[in-house]
N, C-alpha and C positions, 0 to 999 in steps of 0.2 A: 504493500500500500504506500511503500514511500516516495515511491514514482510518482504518486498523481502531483497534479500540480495545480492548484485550488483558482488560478485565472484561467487557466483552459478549460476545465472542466465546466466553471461558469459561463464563460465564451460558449460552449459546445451545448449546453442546455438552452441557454437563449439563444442561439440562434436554430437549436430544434422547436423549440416555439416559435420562431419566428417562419420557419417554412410548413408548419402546422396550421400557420394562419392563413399562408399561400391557396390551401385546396377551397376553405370556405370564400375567401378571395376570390376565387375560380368561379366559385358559382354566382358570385355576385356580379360579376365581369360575363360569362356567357348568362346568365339570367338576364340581365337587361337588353342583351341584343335580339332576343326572341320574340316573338309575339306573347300579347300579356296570357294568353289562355295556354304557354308551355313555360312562362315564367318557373311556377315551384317545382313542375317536373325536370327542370333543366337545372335549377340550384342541387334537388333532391343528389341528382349525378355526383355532383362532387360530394356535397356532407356524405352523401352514404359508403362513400370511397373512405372517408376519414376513420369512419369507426370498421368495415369491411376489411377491409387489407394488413388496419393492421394487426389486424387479429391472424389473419394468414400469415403473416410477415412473420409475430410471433411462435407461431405455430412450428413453421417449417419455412418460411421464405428465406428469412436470414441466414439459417443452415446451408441451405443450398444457395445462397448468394457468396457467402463468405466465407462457409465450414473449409476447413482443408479439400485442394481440390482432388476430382478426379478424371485423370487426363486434361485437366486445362479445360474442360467446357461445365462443368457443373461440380457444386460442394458436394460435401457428403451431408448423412444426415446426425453427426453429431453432437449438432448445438440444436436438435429438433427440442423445441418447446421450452427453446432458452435453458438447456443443459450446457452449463457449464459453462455460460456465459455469466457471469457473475461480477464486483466490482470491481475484481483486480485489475490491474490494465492488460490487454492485449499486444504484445508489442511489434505484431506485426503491423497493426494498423493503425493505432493509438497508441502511443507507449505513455503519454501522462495525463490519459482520463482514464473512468474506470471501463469496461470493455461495456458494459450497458450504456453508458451517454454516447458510445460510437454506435451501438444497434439502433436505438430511438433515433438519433438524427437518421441514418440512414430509412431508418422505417417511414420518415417524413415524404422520404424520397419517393421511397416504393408508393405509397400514400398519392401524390396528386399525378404520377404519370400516366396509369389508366384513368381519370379523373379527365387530363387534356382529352384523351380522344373522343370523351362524350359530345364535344362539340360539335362534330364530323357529323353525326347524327342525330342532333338533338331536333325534334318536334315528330319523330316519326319511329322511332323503337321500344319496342314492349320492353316492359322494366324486368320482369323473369329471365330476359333473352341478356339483357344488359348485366345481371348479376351475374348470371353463369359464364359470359362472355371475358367477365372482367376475372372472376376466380382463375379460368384456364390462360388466361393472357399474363395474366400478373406470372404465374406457375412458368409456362410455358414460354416467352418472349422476354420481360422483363430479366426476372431470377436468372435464367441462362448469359444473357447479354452484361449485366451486371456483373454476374464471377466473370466472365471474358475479358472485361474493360478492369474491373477495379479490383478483382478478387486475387490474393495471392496464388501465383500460378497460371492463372488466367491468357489464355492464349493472345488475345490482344494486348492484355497488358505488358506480356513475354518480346509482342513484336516492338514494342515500344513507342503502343501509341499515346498520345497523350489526349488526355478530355478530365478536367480539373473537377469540373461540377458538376456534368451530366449532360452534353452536349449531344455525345452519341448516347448514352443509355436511357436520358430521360426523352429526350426535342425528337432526335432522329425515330427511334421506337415509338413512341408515340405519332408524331406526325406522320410517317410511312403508312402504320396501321392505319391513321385517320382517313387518308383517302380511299384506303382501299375500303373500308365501313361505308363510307361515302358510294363507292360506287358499287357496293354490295347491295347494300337498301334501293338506291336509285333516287330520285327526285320525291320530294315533297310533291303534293297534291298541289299546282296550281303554280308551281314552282316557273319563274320566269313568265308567266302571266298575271297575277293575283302578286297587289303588295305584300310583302314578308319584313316593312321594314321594323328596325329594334322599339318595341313597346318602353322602353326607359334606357337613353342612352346615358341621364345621368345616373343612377344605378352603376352601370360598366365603367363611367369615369372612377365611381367608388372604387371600385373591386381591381382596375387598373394601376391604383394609385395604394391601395392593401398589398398588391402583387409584389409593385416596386419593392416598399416596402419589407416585406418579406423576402427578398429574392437578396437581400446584405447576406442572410443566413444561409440561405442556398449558396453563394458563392462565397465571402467571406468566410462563414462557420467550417467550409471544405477547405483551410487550412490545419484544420482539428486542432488549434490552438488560437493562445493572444497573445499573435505576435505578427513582425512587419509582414509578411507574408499575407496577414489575414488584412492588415489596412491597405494592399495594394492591390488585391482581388475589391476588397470594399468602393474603391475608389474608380478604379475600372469600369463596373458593375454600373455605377451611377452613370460616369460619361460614357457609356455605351447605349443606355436608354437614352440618355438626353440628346443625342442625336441621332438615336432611332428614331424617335419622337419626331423631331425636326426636319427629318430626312423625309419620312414620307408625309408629314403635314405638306410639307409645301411642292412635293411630289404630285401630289393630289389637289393643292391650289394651281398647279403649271396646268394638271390635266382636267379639271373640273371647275375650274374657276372659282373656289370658294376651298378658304383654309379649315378641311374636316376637322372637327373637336376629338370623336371619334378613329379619323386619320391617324391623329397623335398620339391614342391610346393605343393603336395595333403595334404604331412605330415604336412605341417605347418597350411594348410586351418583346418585339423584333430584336430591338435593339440588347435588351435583356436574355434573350433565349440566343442573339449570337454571341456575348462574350462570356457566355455560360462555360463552354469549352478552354476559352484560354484564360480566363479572370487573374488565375496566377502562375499565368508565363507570359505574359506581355507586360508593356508599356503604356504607359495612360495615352499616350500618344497614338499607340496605336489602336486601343481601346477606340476613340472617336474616328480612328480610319473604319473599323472593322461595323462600327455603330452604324456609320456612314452605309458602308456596303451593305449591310443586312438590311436596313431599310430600304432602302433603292429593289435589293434584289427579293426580298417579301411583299414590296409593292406591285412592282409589274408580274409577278409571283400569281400574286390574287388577281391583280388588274387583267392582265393578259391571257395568260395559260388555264386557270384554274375556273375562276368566278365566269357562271353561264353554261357552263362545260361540264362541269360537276357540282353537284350539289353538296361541296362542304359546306355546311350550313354557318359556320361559325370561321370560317378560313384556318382550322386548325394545319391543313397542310402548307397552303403559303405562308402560315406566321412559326409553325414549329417545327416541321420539315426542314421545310428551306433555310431558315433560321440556322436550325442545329447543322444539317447540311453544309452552309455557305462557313460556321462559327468551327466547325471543325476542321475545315480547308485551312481558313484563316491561320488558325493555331498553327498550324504546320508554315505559315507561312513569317509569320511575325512572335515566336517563340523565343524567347531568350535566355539561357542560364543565369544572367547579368541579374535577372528579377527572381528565379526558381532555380537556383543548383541542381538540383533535384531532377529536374526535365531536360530539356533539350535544346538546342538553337534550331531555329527553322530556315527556311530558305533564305530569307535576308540576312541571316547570319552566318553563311556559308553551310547551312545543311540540307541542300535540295531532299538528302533521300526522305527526314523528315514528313513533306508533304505529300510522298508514294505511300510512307506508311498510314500517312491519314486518310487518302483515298482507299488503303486495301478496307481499313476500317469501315469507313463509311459504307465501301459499299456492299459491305459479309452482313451488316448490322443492316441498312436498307434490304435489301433479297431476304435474310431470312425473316425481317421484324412482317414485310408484305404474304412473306409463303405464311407460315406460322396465322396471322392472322385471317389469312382469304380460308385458311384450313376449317380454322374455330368457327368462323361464321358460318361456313356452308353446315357444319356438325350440329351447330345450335339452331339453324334453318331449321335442319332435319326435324332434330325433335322439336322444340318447344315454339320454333317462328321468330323471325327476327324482325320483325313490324308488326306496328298495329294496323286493323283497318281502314280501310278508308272512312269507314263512319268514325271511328275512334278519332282518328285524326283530325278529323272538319270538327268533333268536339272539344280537342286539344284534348294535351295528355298529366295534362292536370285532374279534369273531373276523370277520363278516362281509365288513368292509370292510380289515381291517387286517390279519389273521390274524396276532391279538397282544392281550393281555388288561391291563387296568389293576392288575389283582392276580393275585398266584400262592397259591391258597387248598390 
């Protein structure tokens, strides 16, 4: 016990609370872009993600995210039901907290990444299909990808790629999965005919601005300590949303002639989900290049390719795809030791091969998070149906799914 170290360990608590607060966040941010009659069913997505997972997490997910590996793609099941997980430190991953404030934060993690893809589909899937969905995704997609990327052993992590916060395990797995839901279910009723615009866009401004907020913990707290390392992820983190923000607000005032409020909330969630990846191996400097790009390229993202075309309802794949996608490039490309010992120089630093590794990453973690999820879907079609009705739906999935309304009018 003499290892812990009483500022880290309170660093590593608050900032597990702090991306705790991210998921209900989540639903306050897609709850207001929906129409009001799928308002609570679309908040429900996330809270129910909060207490759901991580009950899983504990159960078994942790085990198999971080237990001792085997063969490099999955834990064992040693630490199943938090054996032997206990206060002492783990010194492979935390060596000065106790090895439970390393599980809960990451349980945070596990926590809002199925949570993102509810977006993809939100106003039109049965809630039975969405639990069962999320159980074998979380199991099957997340847990695997996870030990791969961060787990001791871990075959991605073996290649030497680097992803600080969750760039590929959270943005990239989630977003990937998001379109392919998207184009699983198919179009909304009325979809590209019939307005769908956001019933409380201040609402989403809320839950935009909780996110921020929340997301120090997400990349900051992933220094597992309080120290310079976690103030330069912190710092990062901030100027990459605030010209996320920026980037595509006036993105969208070039292309629409009016500077969206809205705009600058995707841009910031953008801006935040690209320097998720590098928080603590870059430069502030390049924090506002990379802010920069991710905005730009989640804007014409959704603008161009995506919105019309598919009906991700909520642009989970242009804003956390592309995002974690573009944020993970980046990293390989503007990576420094100068900032993280620990990692790597990227291309501008003389390490081309860096950015090969990020691509092999990227793209094992895209193919299998797409196969994996089109798998789950079609299994959960089979049995239980992965949409409601079309009556259901023209009632919204509030009274339908919940029988319970977001407003008393």
């Amino acid at each position: 016990m003499d290892a812990i170290n009483g500022a880290d360990t309170a660093w590593i608590l608050v900032s597990s609370a702090l991306v705790m607060l991210m998921t209900p966040a989540l639903g306050l941010f897609y709850g207001g872009l929906v129409r009001q009659k799928n308002a609570l069913s679309t908040i429900m997505h996330s809270f129910f993600m909060l207490g759901f997972v991580s009950v899983i997490w504990a159960l078994v997910g942790y085990s198999l995210a971080f237990s001792p590996t085997i063969g490099g793609f999955i834990g064992g099941l040693s630490w199943v039901g938090l054996n032997g997980v206990g206060l002492e430190p783990n010194a492979d991953y935390a060596p000065t907290i106790p090895h439970q404030a390393f599980m809960i934060y990451q349980m945070m993690f596990a926590v809002i990444t199925p949570a993102l893809i509810s977006g993809a589909f939100a106003e039109r899937k049965r809630f039975k299909a969405f639990v069962i969905f999320s159980l074998l995704w979380v199991l099957l997609v997340y847990v695997p990808v996870a030990h791969w990327v961060w787990g001791v052993g871990g075959w991605i992590r073996n290649l030497g790629a680097l992803d600080f916060a969750g760039g590929t395990v959270v943005h990239i797995t989630s977003g990937v999965s998001a379109l392919v839901c998207a184009l699983a279910l198919g179009k909304r009723v009325g979809y590209g005919s019939e307005p769908m615009e956001p019933h409380n866009a201040t609402l989403s401004i809320l839950g935009t601005g909780l996110l921020w907020f929340g997301w120090f913990g997400f990349n900051a707290g992933s220094a597992l300590g309080s120290n310079t390392l976690a103030v330069s992820a912190f710092v990062n983190t901030h100027l990459a949303a605030a010209m996320g923000a920026i980037t595509w607000m006036t993105a969208s005032w070039v292309r629409h002639r009016r500077p969206s409020v809205l705009g600058a909330s995707a841009g910031a969630v953008a801006g935040l989900v690209g320097i998720t990846p590098a928080a603590g191996f870059v430069t502030p400097m390049a924090a506002i290049i990379i802010g920069f790009i991710v905005g730009l390229a989640c804007f014409f993202a959704v603008e161009l390719l995506v919105r019309g075309r598919v009906d991700d309802a909520l642009d989970v794949f242009g804003v956390h795809g592309v995002g974690g996608i573009v944020g993970a490039l980046a990293t390989g490309i503007f990576a420094t030791k100068t900032i993280n010992p620990a990692g790597f120089d990227g291309l501008l630093y003389g390490n081309p091969g860096q950015l090969l590794i990020q691509l092999i990453a990227v793209s094992v973690v895209v193919v299998y998070s797409a196969l994996i999820t089109w798998v789950l879907l079609s299994l959960v079609n089979i049995t239980v149906g992965i949409r409601v009705t079309p009556e259901e739906e023209a009632r919204g999935l509030d009274a339908s799914q919940h029988g319970e309304t977001a407003y008393q009018i």
